[in-house]
DRENDO-1510 file (C-alpha; in Angstrom, 1 decimal, always signed):
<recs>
REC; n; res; u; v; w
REC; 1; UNK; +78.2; +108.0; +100.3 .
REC; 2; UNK; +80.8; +105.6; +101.3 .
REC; 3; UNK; +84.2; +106.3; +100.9 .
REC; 4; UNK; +86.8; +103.5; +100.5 .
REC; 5; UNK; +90.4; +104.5; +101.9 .
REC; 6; UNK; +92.7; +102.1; +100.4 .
REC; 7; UNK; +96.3; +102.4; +102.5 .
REC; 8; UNK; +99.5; +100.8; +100.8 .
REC; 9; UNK; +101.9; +99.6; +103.9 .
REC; 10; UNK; +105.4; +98.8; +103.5 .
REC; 11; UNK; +107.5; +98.4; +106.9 .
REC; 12; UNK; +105.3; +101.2; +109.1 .
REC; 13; UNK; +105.3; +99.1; +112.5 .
REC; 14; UNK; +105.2; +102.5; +114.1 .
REC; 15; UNK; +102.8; +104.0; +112.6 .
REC; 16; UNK; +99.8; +101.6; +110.9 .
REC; 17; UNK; +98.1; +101.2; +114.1 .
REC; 18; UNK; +97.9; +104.6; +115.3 .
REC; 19; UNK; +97.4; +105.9; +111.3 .
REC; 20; UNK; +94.5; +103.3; +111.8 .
REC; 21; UNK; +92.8; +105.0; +114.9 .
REC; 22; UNK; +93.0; +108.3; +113.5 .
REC; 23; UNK; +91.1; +107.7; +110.5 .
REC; 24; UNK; +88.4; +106.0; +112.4 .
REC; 25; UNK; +88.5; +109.3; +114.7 .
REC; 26; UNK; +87.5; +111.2; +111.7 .
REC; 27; UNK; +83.6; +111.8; +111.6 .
REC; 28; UNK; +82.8; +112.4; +107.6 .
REC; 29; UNK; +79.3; +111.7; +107.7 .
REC; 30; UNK; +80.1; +108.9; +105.3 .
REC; 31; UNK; +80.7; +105.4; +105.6 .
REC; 32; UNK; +84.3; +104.6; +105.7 .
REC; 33; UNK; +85.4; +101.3; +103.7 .
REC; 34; UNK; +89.3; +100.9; +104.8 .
REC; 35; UNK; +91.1; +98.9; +102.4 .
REC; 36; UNK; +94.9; +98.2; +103.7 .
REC; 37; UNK; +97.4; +96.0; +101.5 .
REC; 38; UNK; +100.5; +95.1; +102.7 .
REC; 39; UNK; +103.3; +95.2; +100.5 .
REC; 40; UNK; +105.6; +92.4; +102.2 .
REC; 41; UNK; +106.2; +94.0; +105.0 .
REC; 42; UNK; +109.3; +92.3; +106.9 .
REC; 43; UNK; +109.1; +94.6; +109.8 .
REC; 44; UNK; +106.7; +93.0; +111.7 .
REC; 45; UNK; +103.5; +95.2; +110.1 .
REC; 46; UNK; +102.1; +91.8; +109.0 .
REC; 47; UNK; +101.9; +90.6; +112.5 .
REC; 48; UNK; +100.3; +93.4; +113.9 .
REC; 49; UNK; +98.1; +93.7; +111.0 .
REC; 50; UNK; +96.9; +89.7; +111.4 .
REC; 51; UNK; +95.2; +90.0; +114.2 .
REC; 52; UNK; +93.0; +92.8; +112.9 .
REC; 53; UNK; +92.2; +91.3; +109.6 .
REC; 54; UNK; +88.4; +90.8; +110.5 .
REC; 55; UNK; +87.8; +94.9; +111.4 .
REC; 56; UNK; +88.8; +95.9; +107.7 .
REC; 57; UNK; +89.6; +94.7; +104.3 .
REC; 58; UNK; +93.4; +93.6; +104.4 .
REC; 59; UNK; +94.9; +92.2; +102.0 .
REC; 60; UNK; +99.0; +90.8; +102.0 .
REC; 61; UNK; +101.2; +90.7; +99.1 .
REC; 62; UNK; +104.0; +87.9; +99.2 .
REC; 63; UNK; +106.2; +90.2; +97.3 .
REC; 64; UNK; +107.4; +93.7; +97.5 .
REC; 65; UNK; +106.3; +95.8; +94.0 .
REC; 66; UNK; +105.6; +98.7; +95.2 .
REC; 67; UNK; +103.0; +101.5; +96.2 .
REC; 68; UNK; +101.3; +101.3; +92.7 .
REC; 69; UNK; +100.4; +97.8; +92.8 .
REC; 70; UNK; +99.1; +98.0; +96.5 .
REC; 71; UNK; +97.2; +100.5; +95.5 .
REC; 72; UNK; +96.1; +98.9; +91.9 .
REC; 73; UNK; +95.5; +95.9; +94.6 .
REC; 74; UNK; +93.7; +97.8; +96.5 .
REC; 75; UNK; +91.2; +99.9; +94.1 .
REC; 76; UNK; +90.3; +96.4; +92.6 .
REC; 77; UNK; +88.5; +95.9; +96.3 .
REC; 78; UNK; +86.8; +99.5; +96.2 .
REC; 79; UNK; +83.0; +99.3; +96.4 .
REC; 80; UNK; +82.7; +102.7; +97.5 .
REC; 81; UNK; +81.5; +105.7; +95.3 .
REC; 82; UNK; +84.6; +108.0; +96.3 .
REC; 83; UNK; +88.1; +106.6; +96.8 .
REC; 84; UNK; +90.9; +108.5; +98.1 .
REC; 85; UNK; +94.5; +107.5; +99.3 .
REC; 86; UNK; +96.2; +107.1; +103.0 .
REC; 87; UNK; +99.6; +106.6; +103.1 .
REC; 88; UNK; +100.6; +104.5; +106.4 .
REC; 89; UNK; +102.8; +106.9; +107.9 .
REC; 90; UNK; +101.6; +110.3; +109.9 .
REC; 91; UNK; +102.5; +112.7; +107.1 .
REC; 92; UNK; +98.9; +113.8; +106.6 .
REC; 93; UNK; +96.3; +114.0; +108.5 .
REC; 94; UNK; +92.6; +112.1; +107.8 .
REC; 95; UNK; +90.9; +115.2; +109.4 .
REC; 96; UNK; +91.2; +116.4; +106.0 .
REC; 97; UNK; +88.9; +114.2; +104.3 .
REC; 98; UNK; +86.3; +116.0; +105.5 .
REC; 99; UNK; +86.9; +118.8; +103.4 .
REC; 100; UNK; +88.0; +117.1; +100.1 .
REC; 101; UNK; +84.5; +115.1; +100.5 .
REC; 102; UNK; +82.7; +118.3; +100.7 .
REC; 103; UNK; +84.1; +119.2; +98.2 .
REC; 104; UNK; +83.5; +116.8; +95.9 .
REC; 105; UNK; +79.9; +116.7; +96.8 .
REC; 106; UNK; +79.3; +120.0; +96.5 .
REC; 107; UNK; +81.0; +120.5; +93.3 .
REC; 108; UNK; +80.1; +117.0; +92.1 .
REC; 109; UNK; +83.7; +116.8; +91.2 .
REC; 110; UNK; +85.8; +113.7; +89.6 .
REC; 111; UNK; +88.9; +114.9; +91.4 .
REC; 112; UNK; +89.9; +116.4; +94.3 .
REC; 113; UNK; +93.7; +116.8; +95.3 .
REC; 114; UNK; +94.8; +117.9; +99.2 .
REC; 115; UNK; +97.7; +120.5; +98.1 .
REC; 116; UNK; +100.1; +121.1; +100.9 .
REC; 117; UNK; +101.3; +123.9; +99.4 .
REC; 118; UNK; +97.9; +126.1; +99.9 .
REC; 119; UNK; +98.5; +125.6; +103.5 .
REC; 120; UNK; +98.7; +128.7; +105.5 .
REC; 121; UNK; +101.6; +127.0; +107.1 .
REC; 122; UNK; +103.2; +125.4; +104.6 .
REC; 123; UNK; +106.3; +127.7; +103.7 .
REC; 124; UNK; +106.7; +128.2; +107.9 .
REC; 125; UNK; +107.5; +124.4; +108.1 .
REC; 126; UNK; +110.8; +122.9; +108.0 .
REC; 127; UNK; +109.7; +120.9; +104.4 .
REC; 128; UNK; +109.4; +123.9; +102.7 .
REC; 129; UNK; +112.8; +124.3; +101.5 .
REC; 130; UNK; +114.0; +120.7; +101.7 .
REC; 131; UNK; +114.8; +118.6; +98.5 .
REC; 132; UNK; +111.5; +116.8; +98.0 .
REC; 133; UNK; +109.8; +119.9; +98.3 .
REC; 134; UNK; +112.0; +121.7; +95.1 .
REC; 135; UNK; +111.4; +118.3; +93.7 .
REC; 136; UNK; +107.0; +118.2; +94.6 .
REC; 137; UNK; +107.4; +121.9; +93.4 .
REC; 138; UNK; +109.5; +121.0; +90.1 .
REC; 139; UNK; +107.3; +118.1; +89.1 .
REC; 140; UNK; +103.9; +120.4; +89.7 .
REC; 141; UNK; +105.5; +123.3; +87.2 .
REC; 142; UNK; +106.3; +120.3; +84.3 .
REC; 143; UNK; +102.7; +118.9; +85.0 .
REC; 144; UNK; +101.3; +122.3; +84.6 .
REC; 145; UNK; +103.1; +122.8; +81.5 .
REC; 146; UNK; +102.2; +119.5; +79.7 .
REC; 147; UNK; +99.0; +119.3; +80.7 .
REC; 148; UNK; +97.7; +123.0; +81.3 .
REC; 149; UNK; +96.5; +121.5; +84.3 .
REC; 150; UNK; +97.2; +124.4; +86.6 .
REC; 151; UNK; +97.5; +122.7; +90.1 .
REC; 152; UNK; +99.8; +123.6; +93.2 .
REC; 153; UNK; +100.8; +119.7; +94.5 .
REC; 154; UNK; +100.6; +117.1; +92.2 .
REC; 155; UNK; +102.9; +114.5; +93.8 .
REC; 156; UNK; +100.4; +114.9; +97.2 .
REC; 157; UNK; +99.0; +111.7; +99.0 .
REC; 158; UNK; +95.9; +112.8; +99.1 .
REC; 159; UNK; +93.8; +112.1; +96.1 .
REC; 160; UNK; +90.4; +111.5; +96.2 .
REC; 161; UNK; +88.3; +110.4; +93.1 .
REC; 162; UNK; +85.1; +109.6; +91.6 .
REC; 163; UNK; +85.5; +105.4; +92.4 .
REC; 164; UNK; +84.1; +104.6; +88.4 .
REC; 165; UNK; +86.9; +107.3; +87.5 .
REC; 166; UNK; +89.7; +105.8; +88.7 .
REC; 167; UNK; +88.6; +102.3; +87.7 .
REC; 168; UNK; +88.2; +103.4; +84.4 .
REC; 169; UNK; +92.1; +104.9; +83.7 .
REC; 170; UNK; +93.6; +101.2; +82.8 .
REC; 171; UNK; +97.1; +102.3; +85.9 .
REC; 172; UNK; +99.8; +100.4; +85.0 .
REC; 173; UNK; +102.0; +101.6; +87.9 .
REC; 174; UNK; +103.9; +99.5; +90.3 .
REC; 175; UNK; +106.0; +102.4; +92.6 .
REC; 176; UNK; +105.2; +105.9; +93.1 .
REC; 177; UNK; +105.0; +106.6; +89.8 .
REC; 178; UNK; +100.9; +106.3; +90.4 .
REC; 179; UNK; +100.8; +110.2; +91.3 .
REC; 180; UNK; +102.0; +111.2; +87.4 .
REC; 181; UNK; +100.1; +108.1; +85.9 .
REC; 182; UNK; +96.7; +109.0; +87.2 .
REC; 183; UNK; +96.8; +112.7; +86.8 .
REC; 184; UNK; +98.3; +112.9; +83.1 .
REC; 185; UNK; +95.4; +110.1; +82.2 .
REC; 186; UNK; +92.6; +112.7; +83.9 .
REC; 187; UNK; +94.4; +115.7; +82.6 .
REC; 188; UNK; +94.4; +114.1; +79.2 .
REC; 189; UNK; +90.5; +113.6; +79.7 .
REC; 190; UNK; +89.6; +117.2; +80.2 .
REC; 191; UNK; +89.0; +116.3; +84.0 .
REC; 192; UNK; +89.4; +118.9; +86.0 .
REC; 193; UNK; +91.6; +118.9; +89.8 .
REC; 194; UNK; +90.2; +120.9; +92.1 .
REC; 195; UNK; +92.7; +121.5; +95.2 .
REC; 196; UNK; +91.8; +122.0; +99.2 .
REC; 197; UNK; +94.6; +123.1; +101.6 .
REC; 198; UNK; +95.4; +120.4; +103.7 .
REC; 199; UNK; +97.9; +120.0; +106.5 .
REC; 200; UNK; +101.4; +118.2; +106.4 .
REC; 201; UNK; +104.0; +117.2; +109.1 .
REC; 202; UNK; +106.7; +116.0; +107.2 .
REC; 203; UNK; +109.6; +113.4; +107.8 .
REC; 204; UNK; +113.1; +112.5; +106.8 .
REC; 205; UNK; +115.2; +109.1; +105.1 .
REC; 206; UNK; +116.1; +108.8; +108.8 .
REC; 207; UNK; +112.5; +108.4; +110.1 .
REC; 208; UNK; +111.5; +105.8; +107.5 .
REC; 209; UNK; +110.8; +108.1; +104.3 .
REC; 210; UNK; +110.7; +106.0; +101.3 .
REC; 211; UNK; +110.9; +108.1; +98.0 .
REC; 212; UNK; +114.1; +108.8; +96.5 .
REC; 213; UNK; +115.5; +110.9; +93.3 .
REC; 214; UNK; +115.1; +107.6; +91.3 .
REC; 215; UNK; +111.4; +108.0; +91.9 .
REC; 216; UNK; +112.0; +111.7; +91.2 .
REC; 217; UNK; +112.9; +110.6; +87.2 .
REC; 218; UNK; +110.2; +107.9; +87.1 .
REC; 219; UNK; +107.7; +110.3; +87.6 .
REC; 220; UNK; +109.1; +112.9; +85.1 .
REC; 221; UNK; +109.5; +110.2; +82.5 .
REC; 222; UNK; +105.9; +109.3; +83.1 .
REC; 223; UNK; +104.5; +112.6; +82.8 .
REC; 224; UNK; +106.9; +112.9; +79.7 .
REC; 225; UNK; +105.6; +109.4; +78.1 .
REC; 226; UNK; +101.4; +109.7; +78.6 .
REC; 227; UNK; +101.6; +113.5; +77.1 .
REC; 228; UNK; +102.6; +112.4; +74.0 .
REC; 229; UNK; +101.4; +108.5; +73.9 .
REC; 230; UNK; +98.1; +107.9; +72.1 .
</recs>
């Protein structure tokens, strides 16, 4: 199987490279297909990302949208049978791939979420009582009530799908509002999410976190408007 790991980048200087070398740490017994688009970076990502552009498939937007269109960019490019989602930060860890793969195989599942909140550690680290956790923790209870879908962590990075699945759900999103799109469309479809604990190290507005309680009523509203749309 080859899995195709599509990473949307917006200003992560600090981080893409070393994001980079982890995944290629990671031994899935899979081929790895790493797809990163930059999101008009103005940080000096694109330069460092330049010189590298022949080791995987990168691809530069000249405008900023948003994580949903690097990532519609980036599923476009997708030839393997899996995909699943890297953020370009150090939030989550690749070493968990391995189990989500498994997983999928195994179970010859569709979808496989990485849910932070089965962690053994998750309520011992400093996230667990911070805004965006209420908020991950609100937005799972309203998914699980629309959709009967009866997950832990829908807003999690790590989503890994079926590649013909995913191509198949017609995502219109352009920010984060991807993580509400694609699981109300599966949801809808009878699909169903089965969830791995994964690990999860956190970090603040201060160290370069991008979401935002804007984002917080995007993705209600697009729960709220593929429930009842036809």
């Amino acid at each position: 199987m080859r899995l195709s790991i599509v990473i949307p980048v917006f200003n992560e200087k600090n981080t893409i490279l070393e994001i980079l070398k982890r995944i290629e740490a990671v031994d899935l017994g899979a081929e790895k297909e790493i797809i990163i688009v930059d999101d008009c970076s103005t940080d000096g990502t694109r330069e460092l990302l330049k010189p590298i552009k022949g080791k995987y498939k990168i691809f530069f937007h000249e405008k900023n949208y948003g994580k949903g269109r690097a990532l519609r960019t980036g599923l476009i490019e997708a030839t393997g049978e899996a995909i699943v989602v890297q953020d370009a930060d150090l939030e989550y860890d690749p070493a968990d791939f391995a189990l989500m793969l498994k997983i999928m195989r195994e179970q010859n599942a569709l979808a496989v979420y990485g849910s932070r909140r089965l962690h053994h550690n998750y309520f011992e680290g400093r996230y667990s009582g911070h805004i965006f956790a209420l908020g991950g923790i609100f937005l799972t209870w309203l998914t699980n009530l629309l959709y009967k879908t009866g997950i832990t962590d829908e807003p999690t990075c790590y989503k890994m799908f079926k590649t013909g699945l995913l191509k198949s759900l017609d995502l219109k999103c352009e920010r984060f509002e991807f993580c509400p799109e694609v699981t109300a469309k599966i949801a809808k479809r009878g699909i169903k999410i089965i969830e791995v604990p994964i690990n999860y190290y956190p970090r603040h507005k201060r160290e370069g976190k991008k979401i935002n309680w804007q984002d917080a009523v995007e993705a209600v509203w697009t729960l709220l408007k593929y429930r009842f749309k036809k």
